[in-house]
VOKELO-493696 format. One record per residue (C-alpha): residue number from 1; x, y, z. Coordinates in steps of 0.2 Angstrom, whole numbers, plus 5000, padded with zeros to 4 digits. Layout:
BALO|num|X|Y|Z
BALO|NUM|X|Y|Z
...
***
This chain:
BALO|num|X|Y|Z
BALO|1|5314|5262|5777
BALO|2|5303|5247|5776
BALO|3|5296|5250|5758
BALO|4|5318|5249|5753
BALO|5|5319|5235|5763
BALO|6|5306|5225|5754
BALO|7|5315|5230|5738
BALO|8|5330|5219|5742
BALO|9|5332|5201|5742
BALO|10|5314|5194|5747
BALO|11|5316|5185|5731
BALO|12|5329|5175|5737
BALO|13|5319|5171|5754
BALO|14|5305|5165|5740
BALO|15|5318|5151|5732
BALO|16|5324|5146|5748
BALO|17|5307|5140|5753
BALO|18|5304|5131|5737
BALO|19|5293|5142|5729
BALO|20|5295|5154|5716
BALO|21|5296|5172|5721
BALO|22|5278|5178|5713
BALO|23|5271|5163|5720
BALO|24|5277|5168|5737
BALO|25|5270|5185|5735
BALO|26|5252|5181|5730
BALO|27|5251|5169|5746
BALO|28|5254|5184|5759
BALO|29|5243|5193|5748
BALO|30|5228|5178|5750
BALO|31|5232|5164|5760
BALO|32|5235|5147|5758
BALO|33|5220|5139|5758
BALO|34|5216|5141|5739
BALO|35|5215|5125|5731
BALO|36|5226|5117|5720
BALO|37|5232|5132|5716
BALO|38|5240|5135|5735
BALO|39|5259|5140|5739
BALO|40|5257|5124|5748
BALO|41|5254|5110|5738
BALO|42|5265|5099|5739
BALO|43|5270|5101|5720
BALO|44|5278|5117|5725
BALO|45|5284|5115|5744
BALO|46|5286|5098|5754
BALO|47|5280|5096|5770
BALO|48|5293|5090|5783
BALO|49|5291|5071|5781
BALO|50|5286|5069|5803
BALO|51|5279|5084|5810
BALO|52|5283|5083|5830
BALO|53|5270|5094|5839
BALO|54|5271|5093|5857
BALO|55|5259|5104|5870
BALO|56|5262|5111|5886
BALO|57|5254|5122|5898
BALO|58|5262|5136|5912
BALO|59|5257|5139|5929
BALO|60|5259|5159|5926
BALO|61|5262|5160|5946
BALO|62|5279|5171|5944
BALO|63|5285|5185|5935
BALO|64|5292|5176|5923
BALO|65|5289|5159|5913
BALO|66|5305|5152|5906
BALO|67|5297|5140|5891
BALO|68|5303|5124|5885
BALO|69|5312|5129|5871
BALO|70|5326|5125|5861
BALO|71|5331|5141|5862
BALO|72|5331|5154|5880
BALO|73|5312|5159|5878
BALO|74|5305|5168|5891
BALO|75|5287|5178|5895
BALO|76|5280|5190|5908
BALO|77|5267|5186|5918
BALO|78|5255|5196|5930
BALO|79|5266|5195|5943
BALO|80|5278|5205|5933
BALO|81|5266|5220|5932
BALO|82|5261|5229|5915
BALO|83|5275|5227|5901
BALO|84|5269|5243|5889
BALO|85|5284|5250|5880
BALO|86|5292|5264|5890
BALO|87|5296|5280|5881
BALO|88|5308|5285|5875
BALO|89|5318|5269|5875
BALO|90|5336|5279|5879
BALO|91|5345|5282|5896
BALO|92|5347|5300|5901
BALO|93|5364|5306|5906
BALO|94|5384|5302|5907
BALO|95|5386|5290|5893
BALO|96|5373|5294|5881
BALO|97|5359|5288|5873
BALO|98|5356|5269|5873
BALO|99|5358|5265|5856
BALO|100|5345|5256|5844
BALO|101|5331|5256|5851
BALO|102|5337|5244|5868
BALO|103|5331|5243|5884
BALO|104|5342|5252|5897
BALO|105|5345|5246|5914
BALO|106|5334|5253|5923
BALO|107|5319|5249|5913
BALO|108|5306|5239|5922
BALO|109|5307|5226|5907
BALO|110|5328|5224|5910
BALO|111|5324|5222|5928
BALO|112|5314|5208|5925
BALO|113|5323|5198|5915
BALO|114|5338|5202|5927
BALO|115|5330|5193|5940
BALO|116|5325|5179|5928
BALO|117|5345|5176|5924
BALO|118|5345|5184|5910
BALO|119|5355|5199|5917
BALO|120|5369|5209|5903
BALO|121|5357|5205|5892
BALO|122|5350|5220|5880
BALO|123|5330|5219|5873
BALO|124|5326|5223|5855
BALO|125|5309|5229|5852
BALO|126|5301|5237|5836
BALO|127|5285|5248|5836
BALO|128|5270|5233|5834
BALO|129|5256|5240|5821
BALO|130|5248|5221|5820
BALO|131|5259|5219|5801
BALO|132|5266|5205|5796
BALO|133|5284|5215|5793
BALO|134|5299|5206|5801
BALO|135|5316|5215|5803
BALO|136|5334|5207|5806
BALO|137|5341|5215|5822
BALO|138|5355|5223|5811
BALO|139|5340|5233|5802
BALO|140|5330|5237|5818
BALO|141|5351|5247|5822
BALO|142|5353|5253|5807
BALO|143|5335|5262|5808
BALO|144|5341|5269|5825
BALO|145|5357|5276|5819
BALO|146|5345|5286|5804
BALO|147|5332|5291|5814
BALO|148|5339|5293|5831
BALO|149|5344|5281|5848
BALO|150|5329|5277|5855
BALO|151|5319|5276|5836
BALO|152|5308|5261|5831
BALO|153|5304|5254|5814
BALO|154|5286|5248|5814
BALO|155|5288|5229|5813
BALO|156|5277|5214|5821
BALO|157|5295|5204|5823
BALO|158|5314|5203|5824
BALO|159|5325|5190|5820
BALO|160|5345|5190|5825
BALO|161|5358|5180|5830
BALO|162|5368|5189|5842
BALO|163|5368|5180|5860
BALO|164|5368|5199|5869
BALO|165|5352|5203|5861
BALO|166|5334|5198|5870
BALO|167|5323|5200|5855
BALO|168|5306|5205|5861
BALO|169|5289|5209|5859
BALO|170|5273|5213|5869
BALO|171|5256|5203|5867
BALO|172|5240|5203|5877
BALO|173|5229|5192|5868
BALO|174|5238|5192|5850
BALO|175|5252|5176|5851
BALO|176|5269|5176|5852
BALO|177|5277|5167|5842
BALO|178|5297|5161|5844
BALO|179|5309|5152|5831
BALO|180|5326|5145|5834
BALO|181|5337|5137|5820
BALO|182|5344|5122|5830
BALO|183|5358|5123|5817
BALO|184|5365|5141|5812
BALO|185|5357|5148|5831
BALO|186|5347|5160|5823
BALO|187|5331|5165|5831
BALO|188|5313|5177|5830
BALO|189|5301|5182|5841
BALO|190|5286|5188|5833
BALO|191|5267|5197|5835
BALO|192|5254|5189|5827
BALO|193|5235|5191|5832
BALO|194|5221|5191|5819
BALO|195|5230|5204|5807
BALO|196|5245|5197|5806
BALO|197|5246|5178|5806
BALO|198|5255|5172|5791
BALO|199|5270|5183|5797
BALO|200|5277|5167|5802
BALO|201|5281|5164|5785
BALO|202|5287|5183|5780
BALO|203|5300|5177|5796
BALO|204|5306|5159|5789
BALO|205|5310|5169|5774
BALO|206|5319|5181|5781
BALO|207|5330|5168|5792
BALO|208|5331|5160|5774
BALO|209|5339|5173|5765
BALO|210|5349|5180|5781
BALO|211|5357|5164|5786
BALO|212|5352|5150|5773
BALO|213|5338|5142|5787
BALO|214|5328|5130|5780
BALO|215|5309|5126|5789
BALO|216|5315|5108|5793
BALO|217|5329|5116|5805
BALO|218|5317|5129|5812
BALO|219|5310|5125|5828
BALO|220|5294|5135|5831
BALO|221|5284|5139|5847
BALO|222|5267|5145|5848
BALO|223|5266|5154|5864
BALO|224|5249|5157|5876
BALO|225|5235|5168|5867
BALO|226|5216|5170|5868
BALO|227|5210|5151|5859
BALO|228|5195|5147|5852
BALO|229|5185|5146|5868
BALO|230|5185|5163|5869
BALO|231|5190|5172|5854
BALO|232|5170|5175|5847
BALO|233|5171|5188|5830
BALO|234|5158|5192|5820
BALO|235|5155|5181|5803
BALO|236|5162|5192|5791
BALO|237|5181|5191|5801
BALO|238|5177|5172|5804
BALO|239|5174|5167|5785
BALO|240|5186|5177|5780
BALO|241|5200|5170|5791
BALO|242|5194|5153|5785
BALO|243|5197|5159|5767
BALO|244|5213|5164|5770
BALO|245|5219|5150|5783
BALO|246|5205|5134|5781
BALO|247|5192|5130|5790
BALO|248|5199|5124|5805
BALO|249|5206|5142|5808
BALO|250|5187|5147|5815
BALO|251|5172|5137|5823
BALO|252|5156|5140|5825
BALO|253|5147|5140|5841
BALO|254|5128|5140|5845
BALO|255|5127|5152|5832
BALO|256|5143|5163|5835
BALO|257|5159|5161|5827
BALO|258|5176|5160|5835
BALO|259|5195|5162|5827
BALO|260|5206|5150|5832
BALO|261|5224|5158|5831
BALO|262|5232|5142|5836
BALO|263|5226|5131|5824
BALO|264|5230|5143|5808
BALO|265|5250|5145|5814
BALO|266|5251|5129|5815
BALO|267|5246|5124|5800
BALO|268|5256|5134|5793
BALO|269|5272|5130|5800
BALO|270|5266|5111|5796
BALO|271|5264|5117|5776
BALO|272|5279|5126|5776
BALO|273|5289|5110|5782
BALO|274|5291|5115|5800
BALO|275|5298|5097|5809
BALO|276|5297|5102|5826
BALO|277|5282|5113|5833
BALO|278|5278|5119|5852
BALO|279|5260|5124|5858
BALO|280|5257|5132|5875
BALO|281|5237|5128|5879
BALO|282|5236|5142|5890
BALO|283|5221|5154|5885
BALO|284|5227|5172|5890
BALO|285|5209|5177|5889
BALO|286|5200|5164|5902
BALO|287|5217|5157|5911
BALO|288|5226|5162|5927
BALO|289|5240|5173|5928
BALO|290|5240|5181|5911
BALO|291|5235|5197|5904
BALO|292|5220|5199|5890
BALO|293|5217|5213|5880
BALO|294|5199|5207|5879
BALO|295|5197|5203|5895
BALO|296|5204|5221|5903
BALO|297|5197|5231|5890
BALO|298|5204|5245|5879
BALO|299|5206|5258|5892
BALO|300|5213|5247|5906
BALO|301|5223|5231|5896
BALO|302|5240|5226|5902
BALO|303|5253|5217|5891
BALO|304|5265|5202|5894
BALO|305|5282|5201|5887
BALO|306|5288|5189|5876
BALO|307|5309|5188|5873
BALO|308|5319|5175|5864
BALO|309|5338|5175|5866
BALO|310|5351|5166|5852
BALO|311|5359|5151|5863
BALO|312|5378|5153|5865
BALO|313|5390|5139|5861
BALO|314|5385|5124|5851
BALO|315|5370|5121|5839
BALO|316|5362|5107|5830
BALO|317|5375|5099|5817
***
């Protein structure tokens, strides 16, 4: 399904961000640090004339962390226990099956957002592969309906509209990353660690061709992820993230090198003209209260929840 998908409209996501379509495909394919050459340059894509980046940190004490967002952006914490997707995402009995791969009740994940005030509220999760592949929430259903209740397309994000929806995604070291159109209410909640940073832009896209959203109107938060005090790869992975995403994007340290996940998304969010950009400074990896993938191992890792929900009522005019 995701191959048909891909086949219609991306073009149109392409013009909306300025660029032409061919243009828009080669930077997914390479990055956007290339030279003159870039997606970026300011020839083919202006920035937003005042970027606002502001930072914040979270105490991670509760089960769930409601961030300041423009939009209802919540995440678990350690106190909420281990978030791993439970299968198969139906309830069993009189009524059927819970339809398009949400949450039911009595999931663990419902339960917590219940007690976090978020309670009628349905999650929508898609099988993470570390992709940069965003759905629309009306695709994630409609891949349900084909495949069967409780069926996930494989996707790193979902962007929707509908205030019913939590949109949600799991991390444990990789960043989650949430949008919110302040004007057409829009929103995404994305996955992206090493593999799949620059989905960001497959997702402004997306909210481009969906609902006309342009990066200047897009409010993005970078939520709390393993930094670059602790993220240390080998030099291969290191130069070639700085290929792809500038030098920033990886440091070097007494000999070792370390990616720094933070610095590439926000850079491009900055490029593609994102005005108004949030950065949690938590490290999930050395910090308090949060699970880490490379911390806890392969064998015994936990994961963290990440959920944005469409505000109701007013946007931005």
């Amino acid at each position: 399904m995701n191959r048909e998908l891909d086949k219609v409209g991306r073009d149109d996501g392409a013009q909306c961000l300025g660029v032409e379509p061919s243009r828009l495909r080669s930077l997914k394919r390479r990055g956007v640090d290339d030279g003159s050459d870039s997606l970026y340059d300011s020839a083919h894509m202006p920035k937003a004339q005042q970027t606002r980046v502001s930072r914040f940190s979270i105490e991670a004490r509760t089960a769930v962390e409601r961030l300041p967002f423009s939009a209802p952006a919540f995440l678990t914490c350690a106190a909420a226990g281990d978030m791993k997707p439970q299968e198969p995402l139906h309830a069993p009995g009189a009524g059927g099956e819970t339809p398009a791969g949400e949450t039911p009740a009595g999931d663990p994940r419902g339960q917590v957002f219940a007690a976090a005030g978020a309670a009628g509220k349905r999650l929508l999760s898609v099988k993470q592969e570390h992709t940069r592949e965003v759905l629309t929430a009306e695709e994630v259903a409609a891949y349900a309906l084909e495949r069967g209740a409780g069926s996930r397309p494989e996707a790193d994000g979902i962007v929707g509209d509908d205030p019913e929806l939590l949109l949600a995604v799991t991390v444990a070291d990789c960043m989650p990353i949430y949008l919110h159109d302040r004007r057409r209410g829009a929103v995404g909640m994305l996955h992206s660690g090493w593999k799949g940073t620059g989905i960001l832009l497959g997702a402004l896209e997306l909210m481009c061709r969906r609902w006309g959203s342009t990066p200047s109107e897009v409010s993005v938060l970078l939520g709390p992820a393993i930094q670059a005090c602790c993220y240390e790869v080998d030099a291969e992975r290191a130069r070639g993230f700085q290929t792809e995403f500038g030098e920033e994007s990886a440091v070097q340290r007494a000999g070792a090198w370390y990616l720094d996940l933070q610095t590439a998304n926000r850079a491009l969010a900055e490029r593609a003209g994102v005005a108004e950009i949030s950065v949690c400074t938590n490290c999930t990896c050395c910090g308090e209260g949060l699970f880490s993938y490379r911390r806890e191992g392969p064998e015994g890792y936990r994961r963290m929840l990440a959920a944005v929900q469409a505000p109701s009522g007013n946007t931005d005019e």
